[in-house]
C-alpha positions, 0 to 999 in steps of 0.5 A, a space after each residue: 500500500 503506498 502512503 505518500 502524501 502527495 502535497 498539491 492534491 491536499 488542502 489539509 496537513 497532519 502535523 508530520 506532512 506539514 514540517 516536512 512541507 515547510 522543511 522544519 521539524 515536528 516539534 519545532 511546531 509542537 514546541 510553538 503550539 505548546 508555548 506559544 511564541 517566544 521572543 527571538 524565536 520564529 513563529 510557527 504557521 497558523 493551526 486548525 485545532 479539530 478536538 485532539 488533532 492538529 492540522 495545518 492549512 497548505 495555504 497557511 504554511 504557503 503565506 508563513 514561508 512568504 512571510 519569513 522569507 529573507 530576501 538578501 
């Protein structure tokens, strides 16, 4: 059985598609839902909250990658 994920065909991404998406880690997300934001630390995307299950919208790590990005 094959469980990838293909990215462009989903709105919705369980925590681990999502740090893979945004090339961070799980707990780099888990760590910004859990604590909140913290100064000098980058701020993680935006979350949907469904009872015990966290998921990101693609179009909401799509603008947090915008967001961060340093233009040099």
């Amino acid at each position: 059985m094959n469980t990838e994920v293909r990215v462009e065909q989903v709105e919705v991404l369980t925590e681990v598609d999502a740090a893979k998406y945004i090339g961070m880690s799980r707990s780099f997300l888990n760590a910004d839902r859990s604590n909140g934001h913290r100064k000098k630390r980058t701020k993680g995307p935006a979350f949907l909250k469904l009872g015990r299950c966290v998921r990101y919208r693609k179009d909401d790590l799509d603008e947090w990658l915008k967001i961060n990005r340093v233009a040099r």
